[in-house]
C-alpha positions in Angstrom: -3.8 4.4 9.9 -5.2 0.9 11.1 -5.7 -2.6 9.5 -7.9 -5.2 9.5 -6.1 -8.3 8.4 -7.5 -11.3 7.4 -5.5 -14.6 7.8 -7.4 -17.8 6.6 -5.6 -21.0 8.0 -6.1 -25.0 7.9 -3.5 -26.2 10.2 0.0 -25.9 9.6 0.0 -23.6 12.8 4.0 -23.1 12.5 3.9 -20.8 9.8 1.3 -19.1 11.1 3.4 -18.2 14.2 6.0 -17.2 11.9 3.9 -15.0 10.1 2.0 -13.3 13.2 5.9 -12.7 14.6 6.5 -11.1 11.3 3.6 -8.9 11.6 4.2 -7.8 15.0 7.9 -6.5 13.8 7.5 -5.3 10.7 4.3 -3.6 10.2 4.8 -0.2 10.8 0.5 0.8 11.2 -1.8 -0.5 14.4 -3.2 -3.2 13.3 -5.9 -6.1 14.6 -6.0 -9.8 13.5 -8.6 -11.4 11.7 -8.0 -15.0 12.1 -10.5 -17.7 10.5 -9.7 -21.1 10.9 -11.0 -24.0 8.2 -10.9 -27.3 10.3 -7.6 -27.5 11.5 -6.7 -29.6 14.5 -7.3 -29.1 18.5 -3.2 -28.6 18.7 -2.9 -26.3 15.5 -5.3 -24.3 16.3 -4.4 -24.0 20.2 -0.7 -23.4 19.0 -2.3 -20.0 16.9 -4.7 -19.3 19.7 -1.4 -19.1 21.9 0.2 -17.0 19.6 -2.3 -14.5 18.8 -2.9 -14.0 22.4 -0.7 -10.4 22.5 -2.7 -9.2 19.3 -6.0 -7.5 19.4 -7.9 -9.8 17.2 -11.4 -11.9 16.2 -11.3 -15.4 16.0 -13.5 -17.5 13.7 -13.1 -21.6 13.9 -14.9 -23.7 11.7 -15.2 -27.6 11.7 -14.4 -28.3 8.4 -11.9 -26.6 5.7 -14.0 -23.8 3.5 -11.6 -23.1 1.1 -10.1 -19.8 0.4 -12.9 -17.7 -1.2 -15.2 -18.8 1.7 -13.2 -17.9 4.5 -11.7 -14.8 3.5 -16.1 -13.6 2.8 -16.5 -14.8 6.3 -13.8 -12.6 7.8 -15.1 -9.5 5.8 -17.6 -8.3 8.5 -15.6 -8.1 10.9 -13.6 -6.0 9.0 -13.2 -2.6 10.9 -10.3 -0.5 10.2 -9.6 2.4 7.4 -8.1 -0.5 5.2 -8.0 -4.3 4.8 -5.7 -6.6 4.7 -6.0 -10.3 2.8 -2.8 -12.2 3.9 -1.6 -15.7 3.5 -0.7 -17.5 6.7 2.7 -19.4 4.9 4.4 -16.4 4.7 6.3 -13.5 6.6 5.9 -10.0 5.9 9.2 -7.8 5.2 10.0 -4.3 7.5 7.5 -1.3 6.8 5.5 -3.8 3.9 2.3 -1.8 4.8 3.5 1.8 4.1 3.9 1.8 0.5 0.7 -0.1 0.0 -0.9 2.4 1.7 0.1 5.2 -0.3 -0.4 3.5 -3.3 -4.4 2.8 -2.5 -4.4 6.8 -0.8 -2.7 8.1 -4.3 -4.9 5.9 -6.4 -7.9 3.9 -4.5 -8.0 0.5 -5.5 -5.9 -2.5 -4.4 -2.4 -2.9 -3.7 0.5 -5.5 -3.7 4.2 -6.3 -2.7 6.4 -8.0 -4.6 7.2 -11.5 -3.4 11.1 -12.6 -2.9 12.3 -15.5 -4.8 8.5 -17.2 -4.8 6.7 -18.3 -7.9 4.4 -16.0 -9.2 4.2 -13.4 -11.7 5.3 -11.2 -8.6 8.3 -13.0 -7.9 11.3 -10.6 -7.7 13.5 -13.1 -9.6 11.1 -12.8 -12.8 11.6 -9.1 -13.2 15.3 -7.5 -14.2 14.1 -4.1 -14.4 13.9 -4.1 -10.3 17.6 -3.8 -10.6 18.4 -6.1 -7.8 22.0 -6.8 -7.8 22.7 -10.7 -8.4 25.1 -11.1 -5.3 22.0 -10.3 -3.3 19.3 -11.7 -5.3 18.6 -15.1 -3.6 19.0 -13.4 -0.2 15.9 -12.8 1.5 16.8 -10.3 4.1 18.9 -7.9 1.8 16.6 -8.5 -1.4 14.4 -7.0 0.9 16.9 -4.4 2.5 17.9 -3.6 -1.0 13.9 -3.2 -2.8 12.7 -1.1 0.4 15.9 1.2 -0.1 15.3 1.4 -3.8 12.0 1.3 -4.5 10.3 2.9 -1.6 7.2 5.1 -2.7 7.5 4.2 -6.5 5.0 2.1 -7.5 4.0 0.5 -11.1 0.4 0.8 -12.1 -0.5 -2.4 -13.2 -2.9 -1.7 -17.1 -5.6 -4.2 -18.7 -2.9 -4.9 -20.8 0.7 -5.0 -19.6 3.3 -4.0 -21.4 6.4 -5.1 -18.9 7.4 -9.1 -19.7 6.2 -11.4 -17.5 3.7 -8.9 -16.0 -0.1 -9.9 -15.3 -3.2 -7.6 -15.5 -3.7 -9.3 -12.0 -2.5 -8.9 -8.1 -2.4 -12.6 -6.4 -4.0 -12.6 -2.9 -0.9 -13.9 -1.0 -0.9 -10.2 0.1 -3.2 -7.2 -0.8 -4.6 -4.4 0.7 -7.2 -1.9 -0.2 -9.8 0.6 1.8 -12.2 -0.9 3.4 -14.5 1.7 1.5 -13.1 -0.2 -1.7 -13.7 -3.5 -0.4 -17.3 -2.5 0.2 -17.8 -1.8 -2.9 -16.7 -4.4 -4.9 -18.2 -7.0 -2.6 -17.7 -10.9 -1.4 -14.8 -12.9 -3.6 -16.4 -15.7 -5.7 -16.9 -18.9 -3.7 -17.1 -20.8 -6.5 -13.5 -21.3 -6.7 -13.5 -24.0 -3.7 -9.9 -24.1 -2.5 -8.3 -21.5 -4.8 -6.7 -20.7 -7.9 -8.3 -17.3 -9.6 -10.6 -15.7 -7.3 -7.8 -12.8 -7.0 -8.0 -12.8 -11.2 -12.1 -12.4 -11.0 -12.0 -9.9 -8.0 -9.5 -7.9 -9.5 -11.0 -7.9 -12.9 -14.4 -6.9 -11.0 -12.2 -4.1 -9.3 -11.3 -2.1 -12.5 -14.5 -2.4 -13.9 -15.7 -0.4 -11.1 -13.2 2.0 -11.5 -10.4 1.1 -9.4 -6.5 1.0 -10.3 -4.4 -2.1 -9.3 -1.0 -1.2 -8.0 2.4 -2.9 -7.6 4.8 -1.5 -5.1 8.3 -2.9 -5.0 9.5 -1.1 -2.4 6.5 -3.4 0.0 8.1 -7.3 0.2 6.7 -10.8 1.2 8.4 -13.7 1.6 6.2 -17.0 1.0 6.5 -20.3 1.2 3.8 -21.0 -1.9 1.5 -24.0 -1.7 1.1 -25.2 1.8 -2.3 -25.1 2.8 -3.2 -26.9 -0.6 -0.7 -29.3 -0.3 -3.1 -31.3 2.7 -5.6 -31.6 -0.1 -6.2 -35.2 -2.1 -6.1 -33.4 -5.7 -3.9 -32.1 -8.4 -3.7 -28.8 -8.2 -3.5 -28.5 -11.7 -6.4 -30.1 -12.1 -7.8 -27.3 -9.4 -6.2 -24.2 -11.5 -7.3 -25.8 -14.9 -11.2 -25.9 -14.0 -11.0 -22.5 -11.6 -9.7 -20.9 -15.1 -12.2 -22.7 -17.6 -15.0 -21.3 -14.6 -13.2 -18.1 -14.9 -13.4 -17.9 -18.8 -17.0 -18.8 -19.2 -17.9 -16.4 -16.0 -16.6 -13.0 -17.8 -17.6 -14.3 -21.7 -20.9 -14.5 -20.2 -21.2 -11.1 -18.6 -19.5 -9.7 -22.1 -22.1 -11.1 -23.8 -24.6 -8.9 -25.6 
């Protein structure tokens, strides 16, 4: 089994060391590096160039930031593995996160997400007391981890129009997913028209099971993220940012509902 994964960035360059070091120790597949670049400086991106230098990988560098949607379509063809992988670069990837995934999208093609350990997030492992993660290890990273990949590996939670868990959405957020190429194919570019981010993973994913495919959430696969960063250079509010993306959202699907 192979990846292709796809890591947007816009400087902060150490996170994306610390998520490329991740990689390397944790993912249990071969895998290559898709690495697009939105306008970050000569010394961030020189510090990321240094680091992906031991990884097979492509390199895209752009003058200006593209926002989300944008560079993730422009890291699509070169997408050439049996699955792909869209990854945040502000955050670090927990032992063996790609194997569950995997199964999950081989059982049941579609897409396919980890949870997320004490993040924000309707995949945040603190949201959710039916994981059964003991509370003397909750706020702990490394044995939340230890502890979900022990407990949860190979189960996974299908993830319904309409979810019936608390807390749950009918959505995976694109911190971390992975689907077959084959899949991806098929359901096409994400939506540039939401600029920077904020619901593009909602329409994509909405787009997804209309065509058929399931959405999967597998505990057992864990993230770690430090939410926010690459937005946080931007001159907005990003509630102002999510409040538009979702009124564009709206008006997007009550269109194609229409008669």
């Amino acid at each position: 089994m192979s990846l292709s994964i796809i890591i947007p960035t816009w400087n902060n360059a150490e996170l994306t060391c610390a998520c490329l070091a991740s990689l390397a120790s944790n993912t249990a597949s071969d895998f290559e590096i898709i690495w697009v670049d939105n306008g970050s400086t000569a010394e961030q991106y020189s510090k990321v160039a240094n680091a992906l230098s031991p990884f097979e990988h492509v390199a895209e560098r752009h003058a200006k930031p593209l926002g989300f949607a944008k560079a993730v379509n422009l890291g699509f063809p070169h997408v050439r593995n049996d699955y792909c992988v869209i990854l945040n670069n502000d955050l670090t990837v927990n032992p063996k996160w790609d194997e569950d995934l995997i199964l999950a999208v081989d059982d049941q093609p579609g897409l396919a997400g980890p949870i997320c350990i004490n993040s924000i997030g309707w995949q945040n492992s603190q949201l959710h007391s039916w994981l059964g993660v003991p509370d003397a290890i909750a706020k702990d990273d490394v044995n939340c981890a230890d502890w979900l990949l022990h407990e949860w590996a190979t189960k996974v939670i299908d993830i319904p129009q309409t979810p019936t868990l608390p807390n749950f959405r009918n959505m995976l957020a694109f911190f971390c997913v992975l689907m077959p190429n084959h899949v991806r194919q098929s359901i096409g570019l994400l939506d540039e028209n939401f600029g920077w981010g904020y619901c593009e993973d909602d329409d994509y994913c909405q787009r997804a099971r209309l065509s058929g495919y399931a959405l999967t959430l597998c505990p057992g696969s864990s993230v770690v993220h430090k939410v926010g960063q690459t937005l946080a250079q931007l001159n907005e509010d990003p509630q102002s940012r999510l409040a538009a993306n979702q009124q564009y959202l709206a008006a997007k699907w009550a269109e194609r509902a229409a008669p």
